[in-house]
N, C-alpha and C positions, 0 to 999 in steps of 0.2 A: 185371371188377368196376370198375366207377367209385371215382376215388379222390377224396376233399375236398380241395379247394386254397383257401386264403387266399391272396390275390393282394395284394400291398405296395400296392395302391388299397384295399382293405376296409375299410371303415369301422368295423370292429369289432375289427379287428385292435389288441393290447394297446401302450402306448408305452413304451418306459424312457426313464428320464432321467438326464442323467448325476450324480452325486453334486455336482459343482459346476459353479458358472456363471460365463461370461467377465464382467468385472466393468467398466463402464466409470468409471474410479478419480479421483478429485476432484484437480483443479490443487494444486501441492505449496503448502501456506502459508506467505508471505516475512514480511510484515509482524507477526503476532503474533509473532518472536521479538525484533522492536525495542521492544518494550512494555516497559515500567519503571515503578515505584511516585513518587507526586509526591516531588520532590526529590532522585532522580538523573539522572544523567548520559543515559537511553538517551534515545533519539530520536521514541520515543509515547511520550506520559508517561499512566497510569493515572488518572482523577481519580475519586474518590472520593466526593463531597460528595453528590451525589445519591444515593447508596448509605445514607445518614445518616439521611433523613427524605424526606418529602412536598414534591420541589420536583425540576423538568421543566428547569431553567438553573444555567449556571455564570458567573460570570462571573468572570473571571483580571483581576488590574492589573498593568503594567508602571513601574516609577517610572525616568526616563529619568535619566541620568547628567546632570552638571552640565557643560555648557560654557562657555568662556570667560576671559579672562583676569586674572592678580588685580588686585585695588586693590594700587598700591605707596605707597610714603612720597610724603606733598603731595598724596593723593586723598582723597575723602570717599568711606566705603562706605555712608552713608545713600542713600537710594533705588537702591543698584547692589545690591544684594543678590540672590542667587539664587531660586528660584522652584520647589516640588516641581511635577513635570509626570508627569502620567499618561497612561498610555492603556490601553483597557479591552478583553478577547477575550471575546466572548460564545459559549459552542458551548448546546444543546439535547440532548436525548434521544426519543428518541419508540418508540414499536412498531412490530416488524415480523415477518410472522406468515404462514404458510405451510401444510401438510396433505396429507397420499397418502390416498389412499381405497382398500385392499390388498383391494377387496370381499368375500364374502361366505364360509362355508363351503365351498359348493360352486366355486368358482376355487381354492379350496387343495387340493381332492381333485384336481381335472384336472390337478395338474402335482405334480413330487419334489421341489420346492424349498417353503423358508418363505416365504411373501409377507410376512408381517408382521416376520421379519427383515432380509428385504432393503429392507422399508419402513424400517424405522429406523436400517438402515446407511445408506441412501442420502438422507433426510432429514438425518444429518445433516454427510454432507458437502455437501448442499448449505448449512446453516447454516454451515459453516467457509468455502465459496467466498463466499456472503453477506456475513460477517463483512468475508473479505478485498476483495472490490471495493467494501466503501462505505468503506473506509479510501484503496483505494489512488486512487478518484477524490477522495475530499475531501483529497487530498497532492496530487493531479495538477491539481487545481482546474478540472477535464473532465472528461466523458465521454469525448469522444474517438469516431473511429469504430472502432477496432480490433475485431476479433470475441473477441479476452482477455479483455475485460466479457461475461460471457453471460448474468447475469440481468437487466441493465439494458439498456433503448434508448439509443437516441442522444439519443433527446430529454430522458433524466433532467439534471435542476438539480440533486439534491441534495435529503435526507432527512435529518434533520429541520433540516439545515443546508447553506443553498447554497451551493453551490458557488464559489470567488473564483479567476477566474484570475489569476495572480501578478502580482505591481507589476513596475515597468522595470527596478529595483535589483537587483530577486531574481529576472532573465529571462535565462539564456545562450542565447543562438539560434548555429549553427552549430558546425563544425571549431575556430573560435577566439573564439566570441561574436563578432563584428563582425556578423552578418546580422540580419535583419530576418524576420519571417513571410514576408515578401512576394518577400526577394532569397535565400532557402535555395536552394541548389543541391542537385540529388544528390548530387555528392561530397564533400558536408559531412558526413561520417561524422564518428564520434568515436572520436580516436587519444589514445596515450599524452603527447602535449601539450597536447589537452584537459584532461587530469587536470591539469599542471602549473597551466594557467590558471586552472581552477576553482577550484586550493586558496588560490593568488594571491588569487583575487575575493574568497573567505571569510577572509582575512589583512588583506584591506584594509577589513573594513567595522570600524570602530571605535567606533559606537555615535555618539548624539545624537539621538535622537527630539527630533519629531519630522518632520524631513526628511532624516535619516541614517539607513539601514539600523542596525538594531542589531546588534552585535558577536556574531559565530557562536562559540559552545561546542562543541568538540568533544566526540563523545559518547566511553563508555566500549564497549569490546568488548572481552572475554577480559583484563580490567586495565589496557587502554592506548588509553588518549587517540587516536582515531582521525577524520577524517571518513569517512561512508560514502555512495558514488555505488551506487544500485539502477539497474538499469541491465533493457529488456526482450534475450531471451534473440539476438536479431538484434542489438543493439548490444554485446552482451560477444563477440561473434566478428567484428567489425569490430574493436575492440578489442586482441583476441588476435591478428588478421591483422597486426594494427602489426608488422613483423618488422623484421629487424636486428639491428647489437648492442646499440643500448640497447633493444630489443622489449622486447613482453612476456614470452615466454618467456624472456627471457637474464634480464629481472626475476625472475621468480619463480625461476627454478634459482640465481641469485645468494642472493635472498633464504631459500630453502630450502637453503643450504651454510654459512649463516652461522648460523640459527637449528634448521635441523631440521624437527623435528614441531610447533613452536611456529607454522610459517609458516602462514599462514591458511587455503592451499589443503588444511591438514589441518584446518582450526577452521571449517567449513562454509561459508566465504567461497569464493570465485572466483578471487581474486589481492587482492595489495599496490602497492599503487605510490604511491613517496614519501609515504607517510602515508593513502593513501587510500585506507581497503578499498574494493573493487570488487565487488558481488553482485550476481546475477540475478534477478528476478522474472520470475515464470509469469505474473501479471497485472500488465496493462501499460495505457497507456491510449496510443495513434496515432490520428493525423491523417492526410487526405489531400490537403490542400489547401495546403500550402506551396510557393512557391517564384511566379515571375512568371507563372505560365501556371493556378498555383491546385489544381497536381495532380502535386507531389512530397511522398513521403507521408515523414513526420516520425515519430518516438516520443521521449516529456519522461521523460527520466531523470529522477531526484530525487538530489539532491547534499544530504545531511542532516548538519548537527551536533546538539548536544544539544536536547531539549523542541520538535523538528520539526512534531508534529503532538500531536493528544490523541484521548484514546477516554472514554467514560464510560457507566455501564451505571445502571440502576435497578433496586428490589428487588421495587417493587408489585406486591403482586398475582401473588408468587412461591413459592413455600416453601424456607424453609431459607436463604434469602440468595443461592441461584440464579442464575446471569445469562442462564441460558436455562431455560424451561420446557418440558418434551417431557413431553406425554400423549397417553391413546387415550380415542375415545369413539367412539358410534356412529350412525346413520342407518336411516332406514326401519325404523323401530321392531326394532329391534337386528339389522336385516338386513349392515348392512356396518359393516367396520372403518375407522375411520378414526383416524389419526397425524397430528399436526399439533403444533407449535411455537409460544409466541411469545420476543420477546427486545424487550427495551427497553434502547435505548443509541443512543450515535450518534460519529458521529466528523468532527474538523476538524481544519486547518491551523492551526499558530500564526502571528496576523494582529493587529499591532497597528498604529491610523492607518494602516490600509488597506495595512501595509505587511508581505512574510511575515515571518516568524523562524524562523531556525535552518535553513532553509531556502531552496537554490535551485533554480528549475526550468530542465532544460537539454532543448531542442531539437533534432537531429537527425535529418540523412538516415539511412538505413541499409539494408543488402545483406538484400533480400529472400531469403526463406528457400527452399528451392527444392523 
């Protein structure tokens, strides 16, 4: 008797599928936890104004501190009198707006999984990756060519605000600032003397707009006055490599016998060192073109004190006060499903007389990842 055989080529043979699917999971977010309401201490400050009403600009004043020395006894202080001096950050806001099309009825029957949940789970980590690389280029004041940015090209400037790469004041280039784009070396990594110079740099700008860096604030983190260097995940293990006894490691096991659990590497930091927290970013912004030949690749930590950068969102045209709007609607007269987003906000560097605040950008080689 002839038997039937279904052969693993049959076309009509039935499919199971597994109850779940391998998920490929969005970069971790560094930057929204430095966010803070106007008038503290964190290092993006939240602005709000455009949240208020019908209006696309901000614009911030800085009133510079006074310089100079007083009239004493036997001077006349008629015409020596001081002079209020301003200078003004303009940022913007604008849309940004995106969609999965998770097709029709019949693509949801041919498989065991949700298309329209995995549509809205993965919509919106790409709105969180979004979020985070137009922040972390408008701090970086680049693109950069690193493939860390992955919804933007090389060629973006900057939405709905461009991009400023950093003044000479607010540029550490190299192992000790001394280099130039052009004289970077490869082994100009960044070590635990870096840290000591940088906090030096931000100790010495004592303010005078406008041809003086204005005076860095340190921000708050966990109640204590700290700076913080974000650093991409290749320069915090050059970093750690720093060995020895004053290393890093002898830092942080010092620093964690004296405090405990208070030590930062339990408060979702990376390490401490002399006043500097140290964290890693997943997104990062690298160069390939430094050093005298134009092809030693570089990554710009950010070295932040307080009001580093800003973020600002609008409402229009939102429900409920919203700063993202996620709905479904549909296509080919109601053949396919489609998910889509918009968000209205934007984010920049704090930049007054062309010069950054609260902020420095630091330059480095660093030990490709292997």
């Amino acid at each position: 008797m002839a038997r039937t055989t279904i052969l693993p080529t049959d076309p009509n043979k039935r499919k199971a599928w597994a109850a779940t699917v391998a998920q490929d999971s969005a970069k971790e977010q560094y930057f929204s936890r430095l966010i803070g309401e106007e008038g503290s201490y964190s290092a993006i400050l939240k602005k709000t104004d455009t949240e208020k009403g019908a209006a696309d600009e901000i614009v911030t004043a800085l009133v510079a501190k006074f310089r100079g020395a007083p009239v004493t006894e036997g001077q006349k202080l008629a015409g020596r009198e001081f002079k209020l001096q301003h200078a003004a950050h303009t940022m913007r806001i604008n849309e940004f707006r995106h969609g999965v099309n998770v097709g029709a009825r019949i693509e949801q029957s041919r498989v065991g999984y949700n298309l329209r949940k995995q549509g809205r789970e993965k919509l919106t980590d790409y709105i969180k990756e979004l979020y985070e690389e137009v922040i972390c280029m408008a701090m970086c004041g680049a693109r950069g060519t690193g493939t860390e940015i992955q919804h933007f090209d090389t060629s973006y400037a900057g939405y709905p605000n461009a991009l400023r790469a950093p003044d000479t004041a607010h540029l550490y280039v190299g192992q000790d600032g001394t280099k130039a784009k052009a004289t970077l070396l490869a082994t100009d990594k960044m070590n635990l003397a870096t840290l000591n110079k940088l906090r030096t740099k931000a100790k010495k700008m004592l303010g005078g707009q406008p041809d003086a860096a204005v005076k860095m604030e340190q921000m708050r983190k966990n109640g204590k006055k700290v700076y913080c260097l974000a650093v991409a995940p290749e320069v915090i293990q050059d970093v750690r490599d720093d060995s020895g006894a004053q290393g890093w490691f002898e830092a942080q096991k010092a620093l964690t016998t004296a405090i405990g659990k208070e030590s930062e590497i339990f408060q979702g930091g990376a390490g401490m060192f002399n006043g500097v927290l140290i964290d890693e970013m997943e997104t990062c912004v690298k160069f390939s073109d430094y050093g005298a030949g134009a092809n030693v690749p570089a990554a710009r930590s950010l070295f932040m004190g307080a009001n580093a950068g800003c973020i600002a969102h609008g409402t229009k045209g939102m429900a409920d006060g919203m700063s993202v709007a996620l709905d479904e609607d549909t296509d080919d007269r109601k053949h396919d499903s489609i998910l889509f987003f918009e968000m209205i906000f934007g984010a920049d560097k704090s930049n007054f007389n062309s010069m950054d605040y609260g902020l420095i950008s630091v330059d480095t080689a660093f030990t490709a990842a292997v």
